[in-house]
C-alpha positions as CSV (number, residue, x, y, z in Angstrom):
1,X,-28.3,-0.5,-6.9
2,X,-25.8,-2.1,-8.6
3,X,-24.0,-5.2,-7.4
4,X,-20.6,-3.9,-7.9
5,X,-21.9,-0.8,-6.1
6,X,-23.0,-2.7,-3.1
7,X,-19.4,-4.7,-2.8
8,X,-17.6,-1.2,-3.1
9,X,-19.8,0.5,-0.8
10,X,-19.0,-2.4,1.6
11,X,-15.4,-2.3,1.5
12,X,-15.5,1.0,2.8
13,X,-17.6,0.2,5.7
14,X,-15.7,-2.7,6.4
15,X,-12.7,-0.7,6.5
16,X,-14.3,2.1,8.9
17,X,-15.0,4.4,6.0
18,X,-17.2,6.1,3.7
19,X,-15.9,7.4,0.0
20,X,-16.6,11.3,-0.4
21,X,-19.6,11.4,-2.8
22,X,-17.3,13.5,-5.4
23,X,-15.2,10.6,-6.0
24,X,-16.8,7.5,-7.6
25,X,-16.0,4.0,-8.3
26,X,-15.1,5.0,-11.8
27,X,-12.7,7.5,-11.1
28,X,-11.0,4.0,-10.0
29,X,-11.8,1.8,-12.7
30,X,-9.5,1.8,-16.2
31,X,-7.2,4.0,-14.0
32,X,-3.7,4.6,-15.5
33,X,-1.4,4.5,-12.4
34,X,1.2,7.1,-12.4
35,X,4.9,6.9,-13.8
36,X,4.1,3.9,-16.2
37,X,3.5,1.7,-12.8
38,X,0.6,-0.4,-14.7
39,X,-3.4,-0.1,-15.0
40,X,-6.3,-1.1,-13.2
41,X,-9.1,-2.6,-15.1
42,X,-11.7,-2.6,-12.2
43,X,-11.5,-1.0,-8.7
44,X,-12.1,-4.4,-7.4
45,X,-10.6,-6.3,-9.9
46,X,-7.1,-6.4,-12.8
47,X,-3.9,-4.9,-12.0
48,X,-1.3,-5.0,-14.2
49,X,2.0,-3.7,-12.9
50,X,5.1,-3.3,-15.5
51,X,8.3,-3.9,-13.9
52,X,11.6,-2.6,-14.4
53,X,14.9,-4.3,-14.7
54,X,16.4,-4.0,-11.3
55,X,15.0,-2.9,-7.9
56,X,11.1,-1.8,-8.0
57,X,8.5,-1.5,-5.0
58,X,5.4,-2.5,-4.6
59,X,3.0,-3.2,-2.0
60,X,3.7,-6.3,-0.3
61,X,-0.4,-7.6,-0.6
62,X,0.4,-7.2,-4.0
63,X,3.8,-9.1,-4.6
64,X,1.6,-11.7,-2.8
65,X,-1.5,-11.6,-5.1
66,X,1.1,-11.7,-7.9
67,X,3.2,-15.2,-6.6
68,X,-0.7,-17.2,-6.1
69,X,-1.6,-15.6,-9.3
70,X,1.7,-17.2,-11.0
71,X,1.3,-20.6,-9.7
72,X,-2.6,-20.6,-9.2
73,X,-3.2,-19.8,-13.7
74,X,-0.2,-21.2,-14.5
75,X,1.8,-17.8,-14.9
76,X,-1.5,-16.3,-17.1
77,X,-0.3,-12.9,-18.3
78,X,2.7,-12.5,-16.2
79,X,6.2,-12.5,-18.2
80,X,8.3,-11.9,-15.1
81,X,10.4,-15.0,-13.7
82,X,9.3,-16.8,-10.4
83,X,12.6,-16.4,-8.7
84,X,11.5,-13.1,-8.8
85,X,9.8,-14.1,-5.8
86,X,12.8,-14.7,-3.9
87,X,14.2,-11.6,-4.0
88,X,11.8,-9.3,-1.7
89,X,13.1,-7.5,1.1
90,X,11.0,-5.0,3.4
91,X,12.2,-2.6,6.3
92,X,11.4,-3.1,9.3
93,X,11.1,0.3,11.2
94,X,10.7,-1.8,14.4
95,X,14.4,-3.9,13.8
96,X,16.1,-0.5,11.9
97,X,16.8,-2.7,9.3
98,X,15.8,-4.7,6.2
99,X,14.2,-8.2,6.5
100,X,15.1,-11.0,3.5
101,X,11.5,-13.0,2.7
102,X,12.9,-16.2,1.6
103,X,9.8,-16.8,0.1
104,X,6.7,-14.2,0.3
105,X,4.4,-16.9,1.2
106,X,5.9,-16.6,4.6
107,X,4.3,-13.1,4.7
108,X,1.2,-14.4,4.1
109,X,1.5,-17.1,6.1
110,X,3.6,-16.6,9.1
111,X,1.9,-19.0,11.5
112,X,1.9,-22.4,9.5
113,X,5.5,-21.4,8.5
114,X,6.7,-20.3,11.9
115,X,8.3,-17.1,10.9
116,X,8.6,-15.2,13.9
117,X,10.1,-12.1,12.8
118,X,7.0,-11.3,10.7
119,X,4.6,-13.0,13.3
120,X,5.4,-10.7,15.9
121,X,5.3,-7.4,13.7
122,X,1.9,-8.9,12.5
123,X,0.6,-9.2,16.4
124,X,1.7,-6.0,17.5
125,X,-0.5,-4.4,14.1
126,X,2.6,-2.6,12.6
127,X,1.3,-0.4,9.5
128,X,4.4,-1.1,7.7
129,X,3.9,-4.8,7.7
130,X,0.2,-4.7,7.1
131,X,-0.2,-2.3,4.6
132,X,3.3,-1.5,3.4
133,X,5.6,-1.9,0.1
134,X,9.1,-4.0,-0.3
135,X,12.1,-4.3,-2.5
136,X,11.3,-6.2,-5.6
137,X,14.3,-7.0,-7.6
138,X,13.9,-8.4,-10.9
139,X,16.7,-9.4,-13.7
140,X,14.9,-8.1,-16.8
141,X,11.7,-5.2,-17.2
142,X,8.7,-7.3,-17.2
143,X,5.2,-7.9,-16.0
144,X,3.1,-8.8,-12.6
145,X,-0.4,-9.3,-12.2
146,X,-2.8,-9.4,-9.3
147,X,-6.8,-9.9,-9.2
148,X,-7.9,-7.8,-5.8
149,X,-8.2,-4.2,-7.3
150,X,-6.5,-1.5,-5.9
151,X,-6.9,-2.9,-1.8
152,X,-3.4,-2.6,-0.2
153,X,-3.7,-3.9,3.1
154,X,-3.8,-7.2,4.4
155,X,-6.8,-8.1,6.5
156,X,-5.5,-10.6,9.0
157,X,-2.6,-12.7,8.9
158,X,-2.1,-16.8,8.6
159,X,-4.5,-17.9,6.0
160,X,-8.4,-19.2,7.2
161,X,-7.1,-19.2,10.6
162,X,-5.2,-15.7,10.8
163,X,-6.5,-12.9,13.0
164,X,-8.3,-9.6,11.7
165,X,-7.8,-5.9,12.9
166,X,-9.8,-2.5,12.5
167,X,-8.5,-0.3,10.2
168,X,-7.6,2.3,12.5
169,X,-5.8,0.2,14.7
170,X,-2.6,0.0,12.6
171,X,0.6,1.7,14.2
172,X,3.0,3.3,12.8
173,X,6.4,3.0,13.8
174,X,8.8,6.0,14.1
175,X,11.4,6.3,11.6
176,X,11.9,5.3,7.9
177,X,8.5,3.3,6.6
178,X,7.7,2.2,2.9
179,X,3.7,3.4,2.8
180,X,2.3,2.7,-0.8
181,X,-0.5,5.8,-1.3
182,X,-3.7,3.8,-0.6
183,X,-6.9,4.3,-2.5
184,X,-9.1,5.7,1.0
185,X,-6.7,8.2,0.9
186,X,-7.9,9.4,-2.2
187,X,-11.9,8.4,-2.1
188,X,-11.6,10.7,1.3
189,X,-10.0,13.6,-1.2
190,X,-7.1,13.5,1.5
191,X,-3.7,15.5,1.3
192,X,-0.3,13.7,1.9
193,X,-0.3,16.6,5.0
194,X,-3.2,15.6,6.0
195,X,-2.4,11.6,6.1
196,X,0.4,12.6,7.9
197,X,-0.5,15.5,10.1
198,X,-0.1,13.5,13.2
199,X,3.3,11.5,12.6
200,X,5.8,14.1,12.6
201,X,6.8,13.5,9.1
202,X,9.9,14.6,8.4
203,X,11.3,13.4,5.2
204,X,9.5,12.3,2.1
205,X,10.8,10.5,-1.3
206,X,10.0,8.4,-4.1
207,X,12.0,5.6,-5.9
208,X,12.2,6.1,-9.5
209,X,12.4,2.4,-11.0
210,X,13.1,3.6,-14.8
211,X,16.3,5.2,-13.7
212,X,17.0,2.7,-10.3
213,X,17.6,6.1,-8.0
214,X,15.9,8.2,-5.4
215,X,13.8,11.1,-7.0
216,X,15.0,13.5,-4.6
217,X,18.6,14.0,-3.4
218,X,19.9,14.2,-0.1
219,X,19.7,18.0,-0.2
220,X,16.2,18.1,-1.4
221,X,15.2,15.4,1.6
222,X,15.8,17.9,4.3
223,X,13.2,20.0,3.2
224,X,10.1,18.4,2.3
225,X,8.3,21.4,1.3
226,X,9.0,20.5,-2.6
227,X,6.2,18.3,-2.3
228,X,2.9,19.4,-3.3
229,X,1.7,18.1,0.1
230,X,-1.4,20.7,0.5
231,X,-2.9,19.2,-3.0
232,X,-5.5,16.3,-3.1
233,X,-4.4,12.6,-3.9
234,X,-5.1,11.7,-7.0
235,X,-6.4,8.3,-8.2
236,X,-2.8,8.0,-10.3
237,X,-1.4,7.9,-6.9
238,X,-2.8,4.9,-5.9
239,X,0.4,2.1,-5.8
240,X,2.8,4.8,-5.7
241,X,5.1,3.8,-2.8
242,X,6.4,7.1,-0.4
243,X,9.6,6.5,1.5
244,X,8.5,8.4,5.0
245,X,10.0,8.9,7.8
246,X,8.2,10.5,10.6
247,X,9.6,11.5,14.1
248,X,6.8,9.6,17.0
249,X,4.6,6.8,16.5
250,X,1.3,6.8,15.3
251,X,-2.1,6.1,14.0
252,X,-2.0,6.7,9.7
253,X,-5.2,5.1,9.5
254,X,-7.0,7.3,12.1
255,X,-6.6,10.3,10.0
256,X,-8.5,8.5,7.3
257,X,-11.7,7.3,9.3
258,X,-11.6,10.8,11.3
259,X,-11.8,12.7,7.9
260,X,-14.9,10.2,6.8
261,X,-17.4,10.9,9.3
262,X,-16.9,14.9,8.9
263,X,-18.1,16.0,12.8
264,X,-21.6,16.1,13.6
265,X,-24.5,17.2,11.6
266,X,-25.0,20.8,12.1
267,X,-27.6,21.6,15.2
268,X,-31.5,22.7,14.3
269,X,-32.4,26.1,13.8
């Protein structure tokens, strides 16, 4: 076996699940991610995200990746501007609210930098701050780059010393949450109702950078059923950020690892 093969096999178990066999690791390598968001040369490896001039989400891991990236190779392949890093905000179903990071190394490191707001969310293991998406607002279309693949979710908190979770121990908060479409979701051949069957989703949109607007109007968002929420998530998906907001608290994840183990073997004859 392969060692690339090993290390993706690994993530999975790590994560408390198994990729369904008709997915591979090419269906997530060369990927072209949907709406002109970027590519991914390598499931565990390039992404190149184009951004538009204005407000764009992403991933919050991945504004991250992109800041060390910027400073750590000297800007390498990035044309975007590093006050661009300045200007994140995320919401905070928790608060009701949106939270200003003043600089996004204070997401990754909230203990060294005594940022209590984000310390606390990371403690009680709120999806939205683990594995979530933020405003990214950015003077001119340009371009970020990250090195960890197509991995959205942060596995502990505070650098070295920060603390690590299960996958399936991620909450969910009711009310509005940014969730980018994560790549298990897709290796498990998952639908968005099936991601969501035990949150009470409710409404369901999609920010459309290009034109700096909601996809959907305020008509369309009290019926949800314009989605094509029954169909399997693609690999393009992967990135794309959903605006949800779901009516009880939850477990996202546990949908995911319940729909990898598949039961029990059938009995004997």
């Amino acid at each position: 076996m392969n060692k690339k093969l090993m290390l993706l096999l690994l993530s999975f178990v790590l994560l408390g699940g198994l990729v369904s066999a008709a997915l591979t690791r090419e269906d997530f390598t060369n990927l072209q991610l949907s709406n002109n968001l970027g590519t991914v040369d390598d499931f565990k490896g390039h992404i190149t995200i184009n951004v538009q001039k204005g407000w764009n989400i992403l991933p919050l891991k991945f504004i991250a990746e992109a800041s060390g990236r910027y400073w750590g190779n000297f800007k390498e392949g990035q044309t975007c501007e590093q006050d661009i890093f300045q200007n994140v905000w995320y919401y905070s179903p928790v608060s009701g609210g949106y939270y200003h990071l003043p600089n996004i190394d204070d997401w990754r490191f909230p203990v060294s930098r005594n940022n209590n707001v984000l310390l606390t969310e990371f403690q009680n293991k709120y999806y939205h701050i683990y594995a979530g998406s933020g405003w990214i607002y950015s003077s001119k279309a340009c371009i970020l780059e990250g090195d960890e693949g197509v991995g959205l979710i942060s596995m502990n908190y505070g650098g070295e010393t920060g603390v690590g979770y299960n996958y399936n121990e991620l909450n969910m908060k009711a009310g509005w949450n940014f969730i980018p479409v994560d790549y298990l979701w897709s290796g498990q051949e998952m639908s968005l109702r099936e991601v969501f069957s035990d949150c009470g989703m409710e409404k369901l949109n999609i920010w459309d950078s290009q034109n700096q607007k909601w996809t959907y109007d305020s008509a369309q968002m009290n019926n949800i059923s314009y989605f094509a929420l029954d169909e399997k998530i693609a690999p393009s998906m992967v990135f794309k950020t959903l605006l949800v907001k779901t009516g009880k608290d939850c477990y996202l994840a546990k949908n995911v690892i319940d729909g990898a183990s598949q039961g029990n073997p059938p009995s004997l004859p």
